[in-house]
Backbone bond lengths (Angstrom), bond angles and torsions (degrees), N, CA, C in turn:
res aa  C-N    CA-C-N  psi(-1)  N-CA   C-N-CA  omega(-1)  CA-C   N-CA-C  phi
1 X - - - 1.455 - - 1.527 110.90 -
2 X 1.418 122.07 -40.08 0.874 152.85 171.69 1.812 120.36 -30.74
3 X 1.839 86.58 -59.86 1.764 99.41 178.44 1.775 98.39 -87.39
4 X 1.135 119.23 -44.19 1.180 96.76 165.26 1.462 148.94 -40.14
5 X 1.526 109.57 -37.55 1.485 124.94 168.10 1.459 100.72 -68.11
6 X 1.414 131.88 -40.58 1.545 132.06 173.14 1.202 122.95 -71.19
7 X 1.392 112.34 8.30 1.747 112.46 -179.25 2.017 95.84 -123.38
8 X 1.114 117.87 -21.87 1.705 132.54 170.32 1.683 106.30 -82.19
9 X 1.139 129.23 -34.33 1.026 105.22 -177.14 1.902 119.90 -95.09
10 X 0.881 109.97 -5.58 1.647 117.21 178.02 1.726 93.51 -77.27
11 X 1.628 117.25 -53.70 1.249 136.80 -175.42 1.491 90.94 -46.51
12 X 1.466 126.73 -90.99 1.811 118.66 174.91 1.429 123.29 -10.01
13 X 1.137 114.11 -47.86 1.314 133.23 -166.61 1.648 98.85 -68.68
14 X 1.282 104.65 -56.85 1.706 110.16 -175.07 1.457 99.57 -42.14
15 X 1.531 95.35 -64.80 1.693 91.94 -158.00 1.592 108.05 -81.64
16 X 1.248 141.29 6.05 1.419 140.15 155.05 1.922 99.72 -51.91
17 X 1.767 104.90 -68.37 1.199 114.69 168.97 1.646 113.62 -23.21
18 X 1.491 118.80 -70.63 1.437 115.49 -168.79 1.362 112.53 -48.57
19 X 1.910 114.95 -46.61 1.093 144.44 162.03 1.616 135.11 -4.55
20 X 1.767 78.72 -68.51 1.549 106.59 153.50 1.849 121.92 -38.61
21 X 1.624 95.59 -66.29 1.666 108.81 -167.20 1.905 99.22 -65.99
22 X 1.220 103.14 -33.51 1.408 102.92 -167.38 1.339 108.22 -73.26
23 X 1.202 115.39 -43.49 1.469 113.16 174.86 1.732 122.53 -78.22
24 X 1.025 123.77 -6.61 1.593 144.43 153.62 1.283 102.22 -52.10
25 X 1.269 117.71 -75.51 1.887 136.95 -175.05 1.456 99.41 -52.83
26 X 1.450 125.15 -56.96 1.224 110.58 -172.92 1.611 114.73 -72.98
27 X 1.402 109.26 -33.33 1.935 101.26 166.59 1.519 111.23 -44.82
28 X 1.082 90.64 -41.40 2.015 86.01 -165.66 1.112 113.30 -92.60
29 X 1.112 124.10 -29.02 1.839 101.60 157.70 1.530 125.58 -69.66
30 X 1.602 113.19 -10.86 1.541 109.58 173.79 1.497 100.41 -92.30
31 X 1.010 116.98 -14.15 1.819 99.60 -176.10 1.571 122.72 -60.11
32 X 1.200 119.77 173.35 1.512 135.16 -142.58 1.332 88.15 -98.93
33 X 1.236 125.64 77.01 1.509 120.22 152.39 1.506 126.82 166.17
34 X 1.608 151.31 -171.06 0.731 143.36 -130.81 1.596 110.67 -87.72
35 X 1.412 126.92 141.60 1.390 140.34 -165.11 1.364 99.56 -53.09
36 X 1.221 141.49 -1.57 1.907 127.75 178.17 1.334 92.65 -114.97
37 X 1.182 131.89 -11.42 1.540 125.78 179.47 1.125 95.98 -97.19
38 X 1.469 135.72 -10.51 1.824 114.82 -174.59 1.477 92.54 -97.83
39 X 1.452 102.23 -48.44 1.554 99.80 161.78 1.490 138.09 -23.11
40 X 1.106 111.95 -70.18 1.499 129.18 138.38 1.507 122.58 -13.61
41 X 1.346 102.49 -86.65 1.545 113.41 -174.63 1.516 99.32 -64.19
42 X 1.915 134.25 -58.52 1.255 102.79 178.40 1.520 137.30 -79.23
43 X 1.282 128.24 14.95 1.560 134.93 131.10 1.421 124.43 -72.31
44 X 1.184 102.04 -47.37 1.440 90.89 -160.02 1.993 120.44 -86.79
45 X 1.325 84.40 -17.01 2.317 92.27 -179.22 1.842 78.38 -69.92
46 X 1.465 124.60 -78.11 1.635 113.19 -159.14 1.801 117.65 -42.88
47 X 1.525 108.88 -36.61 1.880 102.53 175.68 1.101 65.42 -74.27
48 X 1.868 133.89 -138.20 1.742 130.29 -141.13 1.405 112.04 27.36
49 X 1.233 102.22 -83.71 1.491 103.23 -170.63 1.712 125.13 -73.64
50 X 1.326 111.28 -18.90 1.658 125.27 158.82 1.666 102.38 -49.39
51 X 1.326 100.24 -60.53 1.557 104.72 -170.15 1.280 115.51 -59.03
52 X 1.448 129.18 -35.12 1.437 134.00 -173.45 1.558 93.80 -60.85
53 X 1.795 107.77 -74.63 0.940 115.99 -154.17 2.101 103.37 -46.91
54 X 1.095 107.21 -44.55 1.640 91.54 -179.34 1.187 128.08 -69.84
55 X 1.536 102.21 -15.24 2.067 100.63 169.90 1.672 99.84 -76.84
56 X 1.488 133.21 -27.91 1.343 98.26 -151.94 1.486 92.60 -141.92
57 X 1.341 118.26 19.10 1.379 127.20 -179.77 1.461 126.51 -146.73
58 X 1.590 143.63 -1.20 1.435 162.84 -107.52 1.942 87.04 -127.50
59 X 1.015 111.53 82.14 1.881 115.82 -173.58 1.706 107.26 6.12
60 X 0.983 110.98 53.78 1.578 105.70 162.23 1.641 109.29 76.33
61 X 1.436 101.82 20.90 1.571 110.98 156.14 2.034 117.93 -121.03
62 X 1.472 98.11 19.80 1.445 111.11 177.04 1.565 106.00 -57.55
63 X 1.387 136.16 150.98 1.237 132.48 158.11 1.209 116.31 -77.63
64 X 1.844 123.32 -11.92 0.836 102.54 161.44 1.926 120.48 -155.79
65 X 1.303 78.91 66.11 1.528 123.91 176.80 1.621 112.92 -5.95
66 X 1.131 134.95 133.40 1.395 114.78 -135.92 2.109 75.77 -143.70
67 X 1.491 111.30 120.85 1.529 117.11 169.21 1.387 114.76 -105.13
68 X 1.518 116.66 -178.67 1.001 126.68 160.39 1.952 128.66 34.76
69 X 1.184 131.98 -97.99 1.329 111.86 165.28 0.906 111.03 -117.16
70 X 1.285 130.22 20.41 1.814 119.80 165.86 1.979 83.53 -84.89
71 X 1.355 126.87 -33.06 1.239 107.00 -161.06 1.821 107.27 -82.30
72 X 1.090 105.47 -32.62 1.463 124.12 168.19 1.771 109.91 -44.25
73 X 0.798 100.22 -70.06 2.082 115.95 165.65 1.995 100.74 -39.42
74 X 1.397 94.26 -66.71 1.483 90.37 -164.95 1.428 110.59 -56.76
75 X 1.233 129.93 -26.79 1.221 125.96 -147.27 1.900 98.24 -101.23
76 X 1.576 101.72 -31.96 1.579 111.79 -174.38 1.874 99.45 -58.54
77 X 1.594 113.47 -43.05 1.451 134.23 -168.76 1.588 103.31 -74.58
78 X 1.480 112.59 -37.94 1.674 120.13 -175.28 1.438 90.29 -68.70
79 X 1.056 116.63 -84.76 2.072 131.21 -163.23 1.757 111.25 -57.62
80 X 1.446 117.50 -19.73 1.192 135.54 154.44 1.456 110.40 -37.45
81 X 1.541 107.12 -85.59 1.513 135.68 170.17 1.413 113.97 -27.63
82 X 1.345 121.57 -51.87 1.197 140.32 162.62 1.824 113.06 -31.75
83 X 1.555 96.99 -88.54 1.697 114.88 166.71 1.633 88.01 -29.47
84 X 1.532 126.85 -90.10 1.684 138.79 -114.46 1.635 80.14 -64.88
85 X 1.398 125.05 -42.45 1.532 131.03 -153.36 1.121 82.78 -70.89
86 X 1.711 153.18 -62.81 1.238 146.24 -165.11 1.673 115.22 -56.27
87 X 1.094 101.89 -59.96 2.046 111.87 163.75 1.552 109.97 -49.61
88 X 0.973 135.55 -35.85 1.269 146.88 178.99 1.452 112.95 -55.65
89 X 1.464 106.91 -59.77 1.334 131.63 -163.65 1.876 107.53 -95.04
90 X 1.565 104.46 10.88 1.514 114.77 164.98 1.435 113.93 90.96
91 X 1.720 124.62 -4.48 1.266 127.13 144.92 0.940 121.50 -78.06
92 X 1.000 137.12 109.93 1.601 161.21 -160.14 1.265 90.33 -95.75
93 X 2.037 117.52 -88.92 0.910 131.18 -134.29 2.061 88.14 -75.84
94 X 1.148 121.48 -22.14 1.467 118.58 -163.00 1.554 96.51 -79.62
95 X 1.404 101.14 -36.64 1.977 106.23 169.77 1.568 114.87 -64.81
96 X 1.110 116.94 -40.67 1.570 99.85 166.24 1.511 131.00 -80.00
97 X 1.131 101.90 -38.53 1.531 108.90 151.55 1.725 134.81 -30.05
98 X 1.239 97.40 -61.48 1.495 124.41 148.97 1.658 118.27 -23.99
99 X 1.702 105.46 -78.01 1.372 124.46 -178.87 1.856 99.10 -50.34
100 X 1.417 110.59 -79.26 1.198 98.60 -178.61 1.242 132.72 -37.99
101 X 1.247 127.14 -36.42 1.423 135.63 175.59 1.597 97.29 -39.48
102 X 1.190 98.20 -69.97 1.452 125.05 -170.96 1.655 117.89 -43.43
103 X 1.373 102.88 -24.39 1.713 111.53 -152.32 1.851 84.72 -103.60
104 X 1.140 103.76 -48.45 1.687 109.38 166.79 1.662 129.79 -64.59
105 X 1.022 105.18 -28.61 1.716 108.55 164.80 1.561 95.44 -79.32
106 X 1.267 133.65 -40.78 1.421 113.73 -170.18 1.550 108.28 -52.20
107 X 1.343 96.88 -71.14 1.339 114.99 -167.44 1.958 110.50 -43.00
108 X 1.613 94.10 -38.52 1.585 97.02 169.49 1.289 121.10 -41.33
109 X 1.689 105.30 -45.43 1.381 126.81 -155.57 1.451 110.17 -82.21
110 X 1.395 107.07 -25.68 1.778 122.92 175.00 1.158 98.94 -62.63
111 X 1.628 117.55 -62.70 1.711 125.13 -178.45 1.389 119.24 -10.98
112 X 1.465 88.09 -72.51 1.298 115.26 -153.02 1.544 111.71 -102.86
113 X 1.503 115.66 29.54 1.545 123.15 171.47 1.610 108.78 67.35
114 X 1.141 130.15 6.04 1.390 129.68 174.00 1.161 128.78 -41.01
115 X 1.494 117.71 -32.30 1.333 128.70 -157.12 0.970 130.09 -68.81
């Protein structure tokens, strides 16, 4: 049961990650204003945040590999962004949903030495 929960929770994690970009893209093309600014915001916040995440977060091939509570911070602000962009964009309930997911794979991930 054990390796199973250790092969599901990295997997969560992935797709929270995609999660993230997807729900970025979809804030910014629903936002309140002109077609080169949604344009904008829904390309350009998901690369932004693509790019962060691979300098300082990319499974332990980051250049600049981020531990302990600088990684704790980044990740509360990364998966944050995620949720706020969903609440933002008038899913509420899919933005909290979201967070928890998120707040429960961590803690999974603490469990079970993931980190």
């Amino acid at each position: 049961m054990l390796t199973v929960a250790k092969g599901v929770i990295p997997a969560v994690m992935f797709f929270l990650e995609l999660g993230v970009l997807i729900s970025l893209a979809y804030w910014g093309f629903t936002v309140q204003a002109n077609v080169l600014v949604k344009i904008l915001l829904g390309l350009g916040g998901p690369a932004v945040f693509a790019t962060l995440w691979g300098l300082f977060m990319a499974g332990g091939k980051a250049p600049h590999q981020l531990h302990g509570l600088a990684r704790a911070a980044f990740e509360v602000v990364w998966f944050g962004a995620g949720a706020a962009a969903l609440a933002a964009s008038g899913l509420v309930t899919a933005g909290v949903v979201f967070a928890v997911v998120y707040v429960v794979d961590g803690v999974l991930r603490l469990l079970t030495d993931q980190v």
